[in-house]
C-alpha positions as CSV (number, residue, x, y, z in Angstrom):
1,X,218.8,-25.5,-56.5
2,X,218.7,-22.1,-55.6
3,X,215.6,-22.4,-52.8
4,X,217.6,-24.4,-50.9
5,X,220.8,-22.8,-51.1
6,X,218.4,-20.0,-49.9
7,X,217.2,-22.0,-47.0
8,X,220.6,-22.9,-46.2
9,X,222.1,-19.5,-46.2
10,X,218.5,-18.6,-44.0
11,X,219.7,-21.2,-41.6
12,X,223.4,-20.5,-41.1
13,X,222.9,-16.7,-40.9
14,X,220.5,-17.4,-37.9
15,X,222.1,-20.1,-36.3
16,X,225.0,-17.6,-36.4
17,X,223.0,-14.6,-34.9
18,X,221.4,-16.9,-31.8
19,X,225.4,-18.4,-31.5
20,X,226.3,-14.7,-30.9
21,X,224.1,-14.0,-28.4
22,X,225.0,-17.1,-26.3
23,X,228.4,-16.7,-26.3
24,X,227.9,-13.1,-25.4
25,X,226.0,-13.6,-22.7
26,X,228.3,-16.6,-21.2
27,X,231.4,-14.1,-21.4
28,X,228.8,-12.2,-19.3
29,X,227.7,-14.8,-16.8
30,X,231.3,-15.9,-15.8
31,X,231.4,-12.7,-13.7
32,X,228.8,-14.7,-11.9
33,X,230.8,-17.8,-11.7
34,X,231.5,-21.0,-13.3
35,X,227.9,-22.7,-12.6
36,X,225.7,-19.5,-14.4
37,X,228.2,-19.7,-17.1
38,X,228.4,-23.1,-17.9
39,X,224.1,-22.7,-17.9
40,X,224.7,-20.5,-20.5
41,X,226.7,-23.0,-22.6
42,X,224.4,-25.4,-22.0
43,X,221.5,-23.7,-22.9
44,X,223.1,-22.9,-26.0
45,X,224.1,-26.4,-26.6
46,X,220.0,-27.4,-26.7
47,X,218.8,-24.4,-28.2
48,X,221.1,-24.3,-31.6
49,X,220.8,-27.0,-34.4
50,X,216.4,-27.2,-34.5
51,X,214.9,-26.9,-37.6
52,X,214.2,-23.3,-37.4
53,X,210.6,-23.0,-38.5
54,X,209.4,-20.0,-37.2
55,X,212.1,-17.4,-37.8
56,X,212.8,-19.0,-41.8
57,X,209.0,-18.1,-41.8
58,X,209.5,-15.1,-41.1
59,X,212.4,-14.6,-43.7
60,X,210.3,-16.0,-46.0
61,X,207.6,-14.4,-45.8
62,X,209.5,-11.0,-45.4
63,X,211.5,-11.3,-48.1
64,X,208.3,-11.6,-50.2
65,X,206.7,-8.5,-48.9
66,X,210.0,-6.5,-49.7
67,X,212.1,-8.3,-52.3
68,X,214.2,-5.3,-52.2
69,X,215.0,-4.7,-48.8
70,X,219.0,-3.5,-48.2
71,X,221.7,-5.3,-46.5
72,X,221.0,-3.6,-43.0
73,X,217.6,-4.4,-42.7
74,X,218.4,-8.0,-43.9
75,X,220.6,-7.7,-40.8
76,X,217.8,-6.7,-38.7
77,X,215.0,-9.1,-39.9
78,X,217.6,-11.7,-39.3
79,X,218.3,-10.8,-35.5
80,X,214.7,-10.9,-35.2
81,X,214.0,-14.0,-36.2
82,X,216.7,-15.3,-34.0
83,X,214.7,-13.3,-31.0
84,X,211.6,-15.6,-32.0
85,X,213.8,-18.8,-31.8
86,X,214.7,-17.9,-28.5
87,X,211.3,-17.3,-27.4
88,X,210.5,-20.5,-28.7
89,X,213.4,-22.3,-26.8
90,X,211.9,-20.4,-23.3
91,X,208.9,-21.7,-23.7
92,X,210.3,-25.1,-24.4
93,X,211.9,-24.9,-21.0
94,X,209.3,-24.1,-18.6
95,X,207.3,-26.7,-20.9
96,X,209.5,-29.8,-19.9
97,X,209.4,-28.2,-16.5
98,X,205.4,-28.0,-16.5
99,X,205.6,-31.4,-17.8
100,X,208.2,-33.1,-16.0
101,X,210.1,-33.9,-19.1
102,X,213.9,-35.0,-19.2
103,X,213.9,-35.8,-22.8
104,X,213.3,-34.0,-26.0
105,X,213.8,-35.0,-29.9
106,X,215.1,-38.5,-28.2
107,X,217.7,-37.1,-26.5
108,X,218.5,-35.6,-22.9
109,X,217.0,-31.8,-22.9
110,X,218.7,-29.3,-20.4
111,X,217.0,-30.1,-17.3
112,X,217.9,-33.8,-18.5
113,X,221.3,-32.8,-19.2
114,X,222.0,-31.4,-16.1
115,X,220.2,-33.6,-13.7
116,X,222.4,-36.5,-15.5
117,X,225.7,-34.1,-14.8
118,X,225.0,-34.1,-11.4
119,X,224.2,-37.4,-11.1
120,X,220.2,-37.5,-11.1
121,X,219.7,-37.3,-7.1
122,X,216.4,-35.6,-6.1
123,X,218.3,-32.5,-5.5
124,X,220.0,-33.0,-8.8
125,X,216.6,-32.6,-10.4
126,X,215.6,-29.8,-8.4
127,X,218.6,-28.3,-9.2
128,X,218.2,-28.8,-12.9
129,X,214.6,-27.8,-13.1
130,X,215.3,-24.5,-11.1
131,X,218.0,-23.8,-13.8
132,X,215.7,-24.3,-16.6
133,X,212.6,-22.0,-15.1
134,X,215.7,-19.2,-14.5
135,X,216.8,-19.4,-18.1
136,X,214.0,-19.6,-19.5
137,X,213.0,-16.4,-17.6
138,X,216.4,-14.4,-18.7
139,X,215.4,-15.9,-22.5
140,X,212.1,-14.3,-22.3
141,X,213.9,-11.2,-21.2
142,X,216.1,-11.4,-24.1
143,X,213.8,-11.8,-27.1
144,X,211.3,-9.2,-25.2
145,X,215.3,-6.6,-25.6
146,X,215.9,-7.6,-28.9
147,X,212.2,-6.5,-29.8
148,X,213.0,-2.8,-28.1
149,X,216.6,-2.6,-29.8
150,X,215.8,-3.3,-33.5
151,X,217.4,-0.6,-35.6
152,X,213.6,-0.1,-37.1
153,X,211.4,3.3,-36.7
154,X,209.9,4.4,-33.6
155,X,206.5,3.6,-35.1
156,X,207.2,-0.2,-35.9
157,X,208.9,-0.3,-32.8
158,X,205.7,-0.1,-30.7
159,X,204.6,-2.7,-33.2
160,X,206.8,-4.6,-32.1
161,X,206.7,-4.5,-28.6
162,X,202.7,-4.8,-29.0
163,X,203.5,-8.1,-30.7
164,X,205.1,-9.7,-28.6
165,X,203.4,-8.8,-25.2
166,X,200.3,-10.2,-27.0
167,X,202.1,-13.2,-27.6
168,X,203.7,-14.3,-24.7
169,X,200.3,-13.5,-22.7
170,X,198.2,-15.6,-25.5
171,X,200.9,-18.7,-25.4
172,X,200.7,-18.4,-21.5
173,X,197.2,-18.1,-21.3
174,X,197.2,-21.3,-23.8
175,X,199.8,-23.1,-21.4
176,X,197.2,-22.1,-18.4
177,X,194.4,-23.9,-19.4
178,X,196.3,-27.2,-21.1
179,X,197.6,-27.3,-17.3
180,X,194.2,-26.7,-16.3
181,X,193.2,-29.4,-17.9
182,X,195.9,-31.8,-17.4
183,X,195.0,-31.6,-13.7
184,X,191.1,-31.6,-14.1
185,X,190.5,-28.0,-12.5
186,X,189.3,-26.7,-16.3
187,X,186.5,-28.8,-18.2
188,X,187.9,-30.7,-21.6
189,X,184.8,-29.2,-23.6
190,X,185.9,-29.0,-27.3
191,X,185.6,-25.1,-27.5
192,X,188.2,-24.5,-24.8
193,X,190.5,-27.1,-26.2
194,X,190.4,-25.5,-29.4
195,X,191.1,-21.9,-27.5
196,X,194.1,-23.2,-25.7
197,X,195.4,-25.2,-29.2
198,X,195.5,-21.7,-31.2
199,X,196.7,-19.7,-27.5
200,X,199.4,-22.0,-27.2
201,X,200.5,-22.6,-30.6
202,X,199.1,-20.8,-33.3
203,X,199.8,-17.5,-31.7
204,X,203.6,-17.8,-31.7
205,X,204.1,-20.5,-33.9
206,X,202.8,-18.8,-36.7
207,X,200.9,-15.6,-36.5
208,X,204.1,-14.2,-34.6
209,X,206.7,-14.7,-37.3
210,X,204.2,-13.5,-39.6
211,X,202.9,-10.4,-38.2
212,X,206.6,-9.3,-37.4
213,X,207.7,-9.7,-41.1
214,X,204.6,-7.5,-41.9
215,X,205.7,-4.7,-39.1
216,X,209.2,-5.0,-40.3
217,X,208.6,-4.9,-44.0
218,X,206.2,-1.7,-43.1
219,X,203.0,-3.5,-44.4
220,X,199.8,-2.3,-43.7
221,X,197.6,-2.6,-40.7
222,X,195.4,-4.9,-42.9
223,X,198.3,-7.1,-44.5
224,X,199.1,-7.5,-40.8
225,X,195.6,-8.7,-39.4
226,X,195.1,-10.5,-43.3
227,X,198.3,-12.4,-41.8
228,X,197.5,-13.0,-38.5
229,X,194.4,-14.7,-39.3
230,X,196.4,-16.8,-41.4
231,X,198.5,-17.5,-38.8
232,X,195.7,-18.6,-36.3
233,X,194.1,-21.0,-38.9
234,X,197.4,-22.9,-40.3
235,X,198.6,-23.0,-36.2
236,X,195.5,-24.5,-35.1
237,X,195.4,-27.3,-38.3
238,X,199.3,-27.5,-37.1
239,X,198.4,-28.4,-33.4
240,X,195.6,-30.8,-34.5
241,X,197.3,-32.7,-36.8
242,X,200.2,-33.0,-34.0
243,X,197.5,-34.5,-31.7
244,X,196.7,-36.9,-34.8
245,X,199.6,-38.2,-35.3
246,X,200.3,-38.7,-32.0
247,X,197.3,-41.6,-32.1
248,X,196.9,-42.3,-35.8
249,X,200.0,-41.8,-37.1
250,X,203.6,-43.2,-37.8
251,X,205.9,-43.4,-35.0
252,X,209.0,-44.3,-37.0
253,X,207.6,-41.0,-39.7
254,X,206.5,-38.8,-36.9
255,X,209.4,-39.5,-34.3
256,X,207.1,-39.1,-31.2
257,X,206.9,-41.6,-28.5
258,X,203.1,-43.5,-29.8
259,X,200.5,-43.0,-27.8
260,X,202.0,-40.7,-25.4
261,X,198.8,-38.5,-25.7
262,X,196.6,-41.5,-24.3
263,X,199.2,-42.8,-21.5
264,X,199.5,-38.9,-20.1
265,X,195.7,-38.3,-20.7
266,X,195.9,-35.3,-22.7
267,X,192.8,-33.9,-23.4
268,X,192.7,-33.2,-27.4
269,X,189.8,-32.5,-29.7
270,X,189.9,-36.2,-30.4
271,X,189.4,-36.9,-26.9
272,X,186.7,-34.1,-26.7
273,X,184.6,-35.9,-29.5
274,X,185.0,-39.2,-28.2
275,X,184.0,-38.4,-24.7
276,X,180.3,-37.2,-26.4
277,X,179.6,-41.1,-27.8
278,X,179.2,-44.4,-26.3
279,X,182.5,-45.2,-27.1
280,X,184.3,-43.3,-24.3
281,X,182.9,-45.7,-21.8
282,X,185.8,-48.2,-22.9
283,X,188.0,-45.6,-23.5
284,X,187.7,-43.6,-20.0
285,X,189.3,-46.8,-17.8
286,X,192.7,-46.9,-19.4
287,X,192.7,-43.4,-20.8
288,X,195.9,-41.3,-19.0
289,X,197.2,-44.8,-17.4
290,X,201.1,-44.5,-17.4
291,X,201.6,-48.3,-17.8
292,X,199.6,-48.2,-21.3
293,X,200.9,-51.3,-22.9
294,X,201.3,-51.3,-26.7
295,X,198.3,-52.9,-27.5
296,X,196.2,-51.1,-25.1
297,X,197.2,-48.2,-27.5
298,X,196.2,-49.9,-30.5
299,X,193.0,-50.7,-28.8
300,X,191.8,-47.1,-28.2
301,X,193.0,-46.0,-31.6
302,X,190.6,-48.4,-33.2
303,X,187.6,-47.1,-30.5
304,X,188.7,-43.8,-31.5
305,X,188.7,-44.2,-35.0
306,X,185.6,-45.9,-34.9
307,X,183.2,-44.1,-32.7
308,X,184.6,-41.0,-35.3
309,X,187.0,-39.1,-33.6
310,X,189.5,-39.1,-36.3
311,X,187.5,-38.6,-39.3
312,X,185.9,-35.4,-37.2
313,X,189.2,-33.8,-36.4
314,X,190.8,-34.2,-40.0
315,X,188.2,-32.2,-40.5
316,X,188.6,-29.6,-38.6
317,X,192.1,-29.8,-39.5
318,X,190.2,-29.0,-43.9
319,X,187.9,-26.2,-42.2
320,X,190.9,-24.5,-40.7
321,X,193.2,-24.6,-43.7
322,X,189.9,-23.7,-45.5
323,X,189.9,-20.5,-43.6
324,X,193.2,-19.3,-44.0
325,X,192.9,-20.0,-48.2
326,X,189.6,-17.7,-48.5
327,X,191.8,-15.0,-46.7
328,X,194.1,-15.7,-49.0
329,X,191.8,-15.7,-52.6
330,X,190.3,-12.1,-51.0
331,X,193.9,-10.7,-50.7
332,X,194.7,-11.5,-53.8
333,X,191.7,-10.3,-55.1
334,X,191.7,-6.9,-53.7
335,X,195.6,-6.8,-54.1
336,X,195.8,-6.5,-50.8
337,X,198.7,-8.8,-50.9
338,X,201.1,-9.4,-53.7
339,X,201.6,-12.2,-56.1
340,X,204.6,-13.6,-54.5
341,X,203.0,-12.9,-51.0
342,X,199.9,-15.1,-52.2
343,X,202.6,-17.6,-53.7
344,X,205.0,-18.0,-50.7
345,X,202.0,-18.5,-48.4
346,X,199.6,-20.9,-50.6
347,X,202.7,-23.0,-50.6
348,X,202.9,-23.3,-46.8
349,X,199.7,-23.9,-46.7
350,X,200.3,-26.9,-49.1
351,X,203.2,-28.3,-46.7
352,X,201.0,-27.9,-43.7
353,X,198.1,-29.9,-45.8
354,X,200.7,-32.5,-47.0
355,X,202.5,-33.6,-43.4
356,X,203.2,-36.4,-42.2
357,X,205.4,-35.9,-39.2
């Protein structure tokens, strides 16, 4: 009972902190008139009520390294972690923009939102799009702030700021190549896919929130790298069982639109393997056709399955999470890392293991 009032109190605390800065900045933005701050309210509207992974990981994880950390730096862990949600939610945006998306988590996202408000004309959705790019940009801007105005020492300040340069170059590098090779200008061999999986997702997803509670809990250059490893292992399982489940797995348990992967022709590892045996012949012609029907989709997954590309990603998915347990056992060996460090994170690597959706 008293995790999850935890969690909760996590939760409300920085749904509270990112609420703040919206409404902040759209007292701001009416100077600018009506349209810029009714972006900002919607923006905030689409960006508040997700499930919060990456800055409760970063609580979590902090509060582990310094169980006895006072009020104020509470304070500024927690305005932190709302910085890395709002990064998150920038990305998201010039993502449905990359990818022409008007929908996300089954309902209208902002570009969606406003293209619908203005009644969905091609201007509409220029109009819409163009907001998205521009908030995303001044969201990017923000998180990059909050990084430079933490009430931390000048030291992990520059920590900091290191942090999250390298991360928004990695997850744009990442984003670089997957559009690379969405539009066939980058070749789908398995090595770069696996580069632009842990770019792209692994870097903020998880190493970020990490590494940040390490700088902020004044951890050591090694707990810090010990983490970031970590990070780059349980991302890249994380992004390869997405693309799993994406073909293999549950719609009604997962939520994603089934085979979305196949009708957009996104090149995974699965589709890396399979394009190296005879199968891929029969999977090539209706592989990225819009119009997949249903059982289309359930044709490919069986070629899939059985020419091996499932059984070889899962594992990957084991050698990965692997990995990041061997860090793990030598922390804890050396004391490099403390119990409940070891204990918080053997336990994420249990839920990341165990999903399903």
């Amino acid at each position: 009972m008293t995790a999850i009032a935890t969690q909760d109190e996590q939760g409300i605390r920085i749904e509270e902190a990112l609420r703040l800065r919206f409404a902040e900045r759209s007292t701001a933005a009416e100077a600018y008139g009506e349209p810029f701050a009714g972006l900002w309210r919607s923006a905030a509207a689409h960006a508040t009520g997700g499930k919060l992974i990456r800055p409760r990981l970063l609580l979590d994880i902090h509060r582990a390294l310094s169980p006895d950390s006072r009020r104020r730096d509470a304070d500024t862990v927690v305005g932190i972690a709302a910085e890395i949600e709002l990064l998150h939610y920038a990305f998201l945006l010039h993502d449905d923009v990359i990818d022409g998306d008007l929908y996300r988590r089954r309902r209208p996202n902002l570009i969606g939102t406003l293209a619908h408000d203005g009644g969905a004309a091609d201007d509409d959705l220029h109009w819409a799009r163009s907001s998205a790019i521009l908030m995303g940009d001044l969201l990017l801007a923000t998180a990059v702030l909050g990084f430079a105005r933490a009430r931390v020492s000048t030291s992990a300040r520059m920590r900091l700021l290191d942090l999250i340069e390298h991360t928004i170059v990695e997850t744009v590098a990442g984003e670089h190549i997957d559009v690379g090779l969405a539009d066939g200008v980058i070749v789908p061999d398995l090595r770069t896919i696996l580069a632009m999986s842990t770019y792209k997702t692994a870097t903020y997803s998880f190493s970020l929130p990490l590494r940040a509670a390490a700088v902020l809990a004044d951890a050591s250059v090694e707990v810090e790298e010990d983490l970031s490893a970590i990070g780059r292992h349980l991302g890249l399982a994380f992004q390869l069982q997405d693309d799993l489940l994406c073909i293999f797995g549950d719609a009604e348990a997962h939520g994603k639109d089934p085979f979305s992967d196949l009708r957009e022709g996104k090149e995974t590892a699965i589709i890396a393997y399979a394009r190296m045996t005879t199968a891929w012949s029969k999977v090539a012609p209706r592989f990225g056709s819009a119009d997949l029907s249903a059982d289309e989709g359930m044709h490919l997954r069986g070629l899939l399955r059985e020419c091996g590309a499932e059984g070889f990603v899962q594992s990957l998915v084991l050698d990965e999470l692997a990995a990041a347990s061997e860090i793990l056992t030598a922390a804890e060996e050396t004391r490099t890392m403390s119990g409940d460090v070891v204990t918080c994170l053997r336990t994420l690597l249990a839920r990341v293991e165990g999903r399903r959706s």
